[in-house]
CHARMM internal coordinates of N, CA and C (Angstrom, degrees):
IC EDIT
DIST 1 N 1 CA 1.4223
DIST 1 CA 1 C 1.5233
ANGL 1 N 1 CA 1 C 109.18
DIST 1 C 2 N 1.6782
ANGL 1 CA 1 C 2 N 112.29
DIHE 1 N 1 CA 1 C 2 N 136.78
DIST 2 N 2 CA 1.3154
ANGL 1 C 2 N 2 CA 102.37
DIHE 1 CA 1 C 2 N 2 CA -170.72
DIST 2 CA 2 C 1.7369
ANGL 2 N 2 CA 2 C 93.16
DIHE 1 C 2 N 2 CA 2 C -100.28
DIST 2 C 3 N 1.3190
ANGL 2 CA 2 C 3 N 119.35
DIHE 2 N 2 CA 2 C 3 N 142.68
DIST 3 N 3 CA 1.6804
ANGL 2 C 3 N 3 CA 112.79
DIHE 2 CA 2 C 3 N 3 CA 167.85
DIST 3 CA 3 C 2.1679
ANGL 3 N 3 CA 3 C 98.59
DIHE 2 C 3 N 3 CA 3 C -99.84
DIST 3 C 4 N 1.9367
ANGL 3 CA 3 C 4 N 68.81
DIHE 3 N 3 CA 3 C 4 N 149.49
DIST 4 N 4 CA 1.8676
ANGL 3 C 4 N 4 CA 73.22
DIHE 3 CA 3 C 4 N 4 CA 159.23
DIST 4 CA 4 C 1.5985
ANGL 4 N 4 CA 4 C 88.76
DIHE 3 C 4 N 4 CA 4 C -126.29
DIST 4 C 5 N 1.6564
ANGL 4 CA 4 C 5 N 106.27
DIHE 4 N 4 CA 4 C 5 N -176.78
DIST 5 N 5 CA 1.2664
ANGL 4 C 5 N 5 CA 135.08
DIHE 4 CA 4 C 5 N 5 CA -160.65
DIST 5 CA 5 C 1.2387
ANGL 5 N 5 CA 5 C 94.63
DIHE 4 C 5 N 5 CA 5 C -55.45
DIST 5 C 6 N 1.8797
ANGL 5 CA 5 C 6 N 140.27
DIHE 5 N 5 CA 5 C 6 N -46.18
DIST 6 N 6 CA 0.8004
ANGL 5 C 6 N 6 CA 143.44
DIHE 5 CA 5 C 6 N 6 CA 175.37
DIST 6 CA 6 C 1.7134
ANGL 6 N 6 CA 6 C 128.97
DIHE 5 C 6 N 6 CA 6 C -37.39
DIST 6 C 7 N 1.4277
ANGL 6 CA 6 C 7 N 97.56
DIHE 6 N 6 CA 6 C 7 N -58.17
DIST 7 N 7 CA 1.6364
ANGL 6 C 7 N 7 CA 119.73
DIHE 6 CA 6 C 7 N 7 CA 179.24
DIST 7 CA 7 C 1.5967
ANGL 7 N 7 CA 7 C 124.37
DIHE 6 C 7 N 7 CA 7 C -69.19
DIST 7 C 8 N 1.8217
ANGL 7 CA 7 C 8 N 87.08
DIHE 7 N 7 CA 7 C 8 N -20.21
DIST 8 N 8 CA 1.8574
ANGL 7 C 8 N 8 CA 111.42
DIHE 7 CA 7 C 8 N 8 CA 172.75
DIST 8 CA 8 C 1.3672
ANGL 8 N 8 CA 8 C 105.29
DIHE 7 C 8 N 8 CA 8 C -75.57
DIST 8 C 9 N 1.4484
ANGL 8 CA 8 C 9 N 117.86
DIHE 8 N 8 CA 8 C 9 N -75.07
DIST 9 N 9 CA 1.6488
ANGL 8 C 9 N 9 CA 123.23
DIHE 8 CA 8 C 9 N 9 CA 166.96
DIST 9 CA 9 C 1.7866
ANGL 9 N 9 CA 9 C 105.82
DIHE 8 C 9 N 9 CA 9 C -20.09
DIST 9 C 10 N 1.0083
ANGL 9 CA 9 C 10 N 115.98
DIHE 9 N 9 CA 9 C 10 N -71.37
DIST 10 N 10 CA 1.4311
ANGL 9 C 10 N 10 CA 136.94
DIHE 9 CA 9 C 10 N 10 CA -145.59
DIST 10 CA 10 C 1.8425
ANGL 10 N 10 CA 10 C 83.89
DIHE 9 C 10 N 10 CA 10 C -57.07
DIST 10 C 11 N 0.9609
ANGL 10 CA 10 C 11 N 99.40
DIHE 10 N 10 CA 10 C 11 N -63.85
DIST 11 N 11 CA 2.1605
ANGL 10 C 11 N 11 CA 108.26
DIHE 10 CA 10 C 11 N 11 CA -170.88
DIST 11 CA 11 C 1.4406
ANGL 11 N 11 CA 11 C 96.29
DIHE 10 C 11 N 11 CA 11 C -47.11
DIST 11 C 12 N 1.5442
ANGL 11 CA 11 C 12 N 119.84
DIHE 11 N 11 CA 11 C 12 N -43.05
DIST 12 N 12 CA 1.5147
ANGL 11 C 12 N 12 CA 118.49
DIHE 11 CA 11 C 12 N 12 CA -158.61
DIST 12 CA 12 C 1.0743
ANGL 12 N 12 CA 12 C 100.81
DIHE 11 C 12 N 12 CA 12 C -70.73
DIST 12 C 13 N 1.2749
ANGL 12 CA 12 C 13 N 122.74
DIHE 12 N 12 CA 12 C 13 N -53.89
DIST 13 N 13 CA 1.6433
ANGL 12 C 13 N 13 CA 125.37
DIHE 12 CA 12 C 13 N 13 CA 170.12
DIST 13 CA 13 C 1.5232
ANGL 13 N 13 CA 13 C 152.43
DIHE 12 C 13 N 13 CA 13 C -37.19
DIST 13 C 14 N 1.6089
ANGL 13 CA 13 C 14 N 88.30
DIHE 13 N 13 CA 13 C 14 N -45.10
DIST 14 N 14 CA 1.3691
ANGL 13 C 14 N 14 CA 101.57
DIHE 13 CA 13 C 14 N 14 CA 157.31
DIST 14 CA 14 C 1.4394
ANGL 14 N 14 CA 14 C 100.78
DIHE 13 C 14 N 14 CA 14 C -98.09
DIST 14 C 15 N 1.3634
ANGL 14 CA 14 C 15 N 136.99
DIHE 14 N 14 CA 14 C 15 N 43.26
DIST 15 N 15 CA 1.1894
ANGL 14 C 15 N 15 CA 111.69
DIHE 14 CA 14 C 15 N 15 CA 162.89
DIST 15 CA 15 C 1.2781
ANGL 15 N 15 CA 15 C 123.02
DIHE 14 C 15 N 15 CA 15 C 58.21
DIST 15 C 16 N 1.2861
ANGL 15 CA 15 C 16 N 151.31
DIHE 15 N 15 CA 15 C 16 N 7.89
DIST 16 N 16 CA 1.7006
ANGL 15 C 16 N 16 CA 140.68
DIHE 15 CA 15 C 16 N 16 CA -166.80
DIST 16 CA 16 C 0.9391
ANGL 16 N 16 CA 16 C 93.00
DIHE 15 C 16 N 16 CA 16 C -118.94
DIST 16 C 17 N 1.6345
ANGL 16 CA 16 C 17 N 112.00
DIHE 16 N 16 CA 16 C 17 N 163.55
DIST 17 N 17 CA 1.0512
ANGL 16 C 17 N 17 CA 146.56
DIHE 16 CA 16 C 17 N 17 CA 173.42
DIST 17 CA 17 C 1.7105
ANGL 17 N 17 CA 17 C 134.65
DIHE 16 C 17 N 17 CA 17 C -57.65
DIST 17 C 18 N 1.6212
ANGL 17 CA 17 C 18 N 131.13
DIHE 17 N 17 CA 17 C 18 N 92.36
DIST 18 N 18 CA 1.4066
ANGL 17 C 18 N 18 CA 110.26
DIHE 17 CA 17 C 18 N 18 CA 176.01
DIST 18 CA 18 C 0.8965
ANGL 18 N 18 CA 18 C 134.69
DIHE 17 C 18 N 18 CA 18 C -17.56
DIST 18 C 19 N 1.3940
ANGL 18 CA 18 C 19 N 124.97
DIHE 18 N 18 CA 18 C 19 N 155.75
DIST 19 N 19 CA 1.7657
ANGL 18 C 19 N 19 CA 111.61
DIHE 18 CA 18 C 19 N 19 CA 175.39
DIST 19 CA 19 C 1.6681
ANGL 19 N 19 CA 19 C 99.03
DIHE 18 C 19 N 19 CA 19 C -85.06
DIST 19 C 20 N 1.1026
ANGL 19 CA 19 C 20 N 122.04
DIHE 19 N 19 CA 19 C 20 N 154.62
DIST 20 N 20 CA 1.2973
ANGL 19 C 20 N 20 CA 133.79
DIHE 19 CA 19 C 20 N 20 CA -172.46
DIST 20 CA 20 C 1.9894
ANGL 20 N 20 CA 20 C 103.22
DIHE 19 C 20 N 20 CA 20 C -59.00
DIST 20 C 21 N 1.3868
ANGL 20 CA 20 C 21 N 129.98
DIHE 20 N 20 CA 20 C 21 N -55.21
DIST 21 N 21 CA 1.1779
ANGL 20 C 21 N 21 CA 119.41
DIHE 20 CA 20 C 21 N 21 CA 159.92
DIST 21 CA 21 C 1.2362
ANGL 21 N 21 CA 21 C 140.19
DIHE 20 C 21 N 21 CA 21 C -82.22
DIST 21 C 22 N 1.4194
ANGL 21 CA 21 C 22 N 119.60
DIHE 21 N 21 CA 21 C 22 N 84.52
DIST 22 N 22 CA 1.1523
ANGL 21 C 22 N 22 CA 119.83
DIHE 21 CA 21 C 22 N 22 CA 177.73
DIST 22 CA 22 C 1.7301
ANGL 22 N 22 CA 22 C 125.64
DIHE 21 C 22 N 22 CA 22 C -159.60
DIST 22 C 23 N 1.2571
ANGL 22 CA 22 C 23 N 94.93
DIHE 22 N 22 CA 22 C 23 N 149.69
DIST 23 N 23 CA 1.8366
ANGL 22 C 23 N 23 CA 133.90
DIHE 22 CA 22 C 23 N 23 CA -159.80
DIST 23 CA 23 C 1.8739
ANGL 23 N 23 CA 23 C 103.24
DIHE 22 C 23 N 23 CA 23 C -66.17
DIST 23 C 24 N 1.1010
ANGL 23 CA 23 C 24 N 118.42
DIHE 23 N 23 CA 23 C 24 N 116.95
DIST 24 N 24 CA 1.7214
ANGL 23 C 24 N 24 CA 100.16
DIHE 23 CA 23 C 24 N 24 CA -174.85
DIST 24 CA 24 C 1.6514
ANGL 24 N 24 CA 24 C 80.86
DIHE 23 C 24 N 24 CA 24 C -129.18
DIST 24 C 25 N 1.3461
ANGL 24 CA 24 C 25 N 126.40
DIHE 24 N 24 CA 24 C 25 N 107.56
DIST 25 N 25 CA 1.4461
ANGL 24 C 25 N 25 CA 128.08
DIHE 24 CA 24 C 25 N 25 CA 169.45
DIST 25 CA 25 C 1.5141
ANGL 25 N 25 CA 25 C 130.18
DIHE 24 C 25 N 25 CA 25 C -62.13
DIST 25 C 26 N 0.9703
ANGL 25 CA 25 C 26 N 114.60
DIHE 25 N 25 CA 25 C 26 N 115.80
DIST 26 N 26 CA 1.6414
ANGL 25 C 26 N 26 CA 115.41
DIHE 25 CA 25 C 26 N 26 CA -169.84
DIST 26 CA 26 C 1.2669
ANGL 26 N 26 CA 26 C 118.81
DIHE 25 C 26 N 26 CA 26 C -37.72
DIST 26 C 27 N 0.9729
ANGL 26 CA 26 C 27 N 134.13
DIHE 26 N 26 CA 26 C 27 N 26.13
DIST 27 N 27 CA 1.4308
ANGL 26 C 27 N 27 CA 156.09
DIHE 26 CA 26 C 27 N 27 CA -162.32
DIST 27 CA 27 C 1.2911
ANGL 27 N 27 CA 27 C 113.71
DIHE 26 C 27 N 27 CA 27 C -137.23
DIST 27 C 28 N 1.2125
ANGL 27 CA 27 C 28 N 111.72
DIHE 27 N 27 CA 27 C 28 N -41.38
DIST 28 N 28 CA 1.8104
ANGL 27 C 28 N 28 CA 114.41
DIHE 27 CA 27 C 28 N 28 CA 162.88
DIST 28 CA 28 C 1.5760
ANGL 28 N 28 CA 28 C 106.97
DIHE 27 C 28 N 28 CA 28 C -91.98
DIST 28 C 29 N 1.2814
ANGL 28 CA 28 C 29 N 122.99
DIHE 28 N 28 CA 28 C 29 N 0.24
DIST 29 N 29 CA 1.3772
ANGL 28 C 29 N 29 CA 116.07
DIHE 28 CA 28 C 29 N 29 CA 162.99
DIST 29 CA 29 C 1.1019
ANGL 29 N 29 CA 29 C 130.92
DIHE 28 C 29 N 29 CA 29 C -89.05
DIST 29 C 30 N 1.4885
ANGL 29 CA 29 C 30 N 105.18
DIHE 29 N 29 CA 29 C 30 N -13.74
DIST 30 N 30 CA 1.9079
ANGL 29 C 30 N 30 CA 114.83
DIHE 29 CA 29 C 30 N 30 CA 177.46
DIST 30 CA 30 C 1.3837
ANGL 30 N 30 CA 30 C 103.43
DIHE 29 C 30 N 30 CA 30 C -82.57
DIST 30 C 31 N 2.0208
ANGL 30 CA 30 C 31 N 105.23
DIHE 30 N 30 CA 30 C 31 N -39.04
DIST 31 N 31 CA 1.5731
ANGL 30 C 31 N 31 CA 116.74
DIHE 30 CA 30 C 31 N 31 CA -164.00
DIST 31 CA 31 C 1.8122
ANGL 31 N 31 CA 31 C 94.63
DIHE 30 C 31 N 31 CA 31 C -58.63
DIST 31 C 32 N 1.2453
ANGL 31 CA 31 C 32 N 123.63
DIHE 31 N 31 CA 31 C 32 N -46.24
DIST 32 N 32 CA 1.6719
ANGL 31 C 32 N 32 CA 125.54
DIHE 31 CA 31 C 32 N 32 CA -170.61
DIST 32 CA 32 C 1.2226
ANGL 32 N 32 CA 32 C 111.72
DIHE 31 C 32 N 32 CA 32 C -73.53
DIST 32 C 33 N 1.4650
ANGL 32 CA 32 C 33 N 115.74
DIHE 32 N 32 CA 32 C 33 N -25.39
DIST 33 N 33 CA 1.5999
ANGL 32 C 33 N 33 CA 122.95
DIHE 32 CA 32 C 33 N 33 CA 175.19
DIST 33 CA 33 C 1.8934
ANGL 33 N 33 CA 33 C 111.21
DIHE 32 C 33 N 33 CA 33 C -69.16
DIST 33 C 34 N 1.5230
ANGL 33 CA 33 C 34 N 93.21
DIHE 33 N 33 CA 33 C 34 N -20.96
DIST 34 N 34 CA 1.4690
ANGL 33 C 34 N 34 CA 108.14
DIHE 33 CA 33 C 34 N 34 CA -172.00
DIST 34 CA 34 C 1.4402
ANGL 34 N 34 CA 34 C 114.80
DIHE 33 C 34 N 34 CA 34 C -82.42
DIST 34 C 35 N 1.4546
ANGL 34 CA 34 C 35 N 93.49
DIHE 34 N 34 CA 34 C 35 N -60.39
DIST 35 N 35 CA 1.6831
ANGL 34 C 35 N 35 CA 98.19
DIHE 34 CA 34 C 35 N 35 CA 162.67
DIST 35 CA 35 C 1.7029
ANGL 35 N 35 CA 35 C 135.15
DIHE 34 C 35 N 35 CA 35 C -52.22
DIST 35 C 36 N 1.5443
ANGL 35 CA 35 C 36 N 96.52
DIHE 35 N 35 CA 35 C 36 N -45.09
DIST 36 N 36 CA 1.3329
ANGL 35 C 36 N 36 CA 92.97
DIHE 35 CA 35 C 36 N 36 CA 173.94
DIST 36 CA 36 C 1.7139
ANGL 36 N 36 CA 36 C 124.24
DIHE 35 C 36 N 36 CA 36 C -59.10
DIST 36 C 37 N 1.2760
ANGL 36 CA 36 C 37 N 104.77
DIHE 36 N 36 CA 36 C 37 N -31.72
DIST 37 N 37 CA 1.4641
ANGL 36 C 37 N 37 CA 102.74
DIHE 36 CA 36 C 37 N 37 CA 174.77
DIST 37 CA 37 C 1.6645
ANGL 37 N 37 CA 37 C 132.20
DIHE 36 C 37 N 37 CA 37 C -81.86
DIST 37 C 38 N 1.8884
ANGL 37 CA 37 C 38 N 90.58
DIHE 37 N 37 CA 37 C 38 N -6.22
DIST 38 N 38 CA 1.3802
ANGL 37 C 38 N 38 CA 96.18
DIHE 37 CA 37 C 38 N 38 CA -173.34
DIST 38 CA 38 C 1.6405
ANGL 38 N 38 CA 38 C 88.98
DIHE 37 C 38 N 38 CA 38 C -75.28
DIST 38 C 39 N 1.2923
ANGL 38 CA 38 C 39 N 110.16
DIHE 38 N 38 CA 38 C 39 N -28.27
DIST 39 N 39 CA 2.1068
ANGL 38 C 39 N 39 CA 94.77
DIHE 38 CA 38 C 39 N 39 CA -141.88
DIST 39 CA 39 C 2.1600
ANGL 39 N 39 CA 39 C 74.84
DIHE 38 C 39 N 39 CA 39 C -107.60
DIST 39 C 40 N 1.3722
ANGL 39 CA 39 C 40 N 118.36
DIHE 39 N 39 CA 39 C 40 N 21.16
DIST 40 N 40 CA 1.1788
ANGL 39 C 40 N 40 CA 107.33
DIHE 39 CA 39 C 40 N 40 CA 155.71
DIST 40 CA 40 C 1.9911
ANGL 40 N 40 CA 40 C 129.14
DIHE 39 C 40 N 40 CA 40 C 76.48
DIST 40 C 41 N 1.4874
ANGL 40 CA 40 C 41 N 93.98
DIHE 40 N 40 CA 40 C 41 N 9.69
DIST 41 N 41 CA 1.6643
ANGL 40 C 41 N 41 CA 124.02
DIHE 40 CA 40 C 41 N 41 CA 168.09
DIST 41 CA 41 C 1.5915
ANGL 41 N 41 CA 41 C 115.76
DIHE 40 C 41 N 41 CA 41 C -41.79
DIST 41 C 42 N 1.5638
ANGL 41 CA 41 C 42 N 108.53
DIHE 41 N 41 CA 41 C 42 N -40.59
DIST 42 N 42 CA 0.7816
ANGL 41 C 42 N 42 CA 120.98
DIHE 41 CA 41 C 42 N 42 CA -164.19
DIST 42 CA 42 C 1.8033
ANGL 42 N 42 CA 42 C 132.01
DIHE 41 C 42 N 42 CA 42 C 99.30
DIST 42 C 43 N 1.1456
ANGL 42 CA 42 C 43 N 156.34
DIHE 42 N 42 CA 42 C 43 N 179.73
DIST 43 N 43 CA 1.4381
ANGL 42 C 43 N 43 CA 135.93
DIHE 42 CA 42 C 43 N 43 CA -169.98
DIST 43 CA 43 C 1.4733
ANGL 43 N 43 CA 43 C 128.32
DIHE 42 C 43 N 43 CA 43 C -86.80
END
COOR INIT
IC SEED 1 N 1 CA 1 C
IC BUILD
């Protein structure tokens, strides 16, 4: 399963668990690296 930024948010939110196979494109890893620092999470 491929996730976008959408399907990432969505898991974080409710709290649950990824599914064990799955694709997170380096592109949604900068986008979460981005967010987290905007709203101040830390890195």
């Amino acid at each position: 399963m491929i996730f976008d930024m959408n399907l990432v948010i969505r898991y974080v939110r409710t709290q649950t668990l990824l599914p064990i196979r799955v694709v997170i494109p380096i592109v949604v890893v900068g986008e979460l690296e981005a967010l987290s620092l905007k709203n101040g999470w830390g890195y």
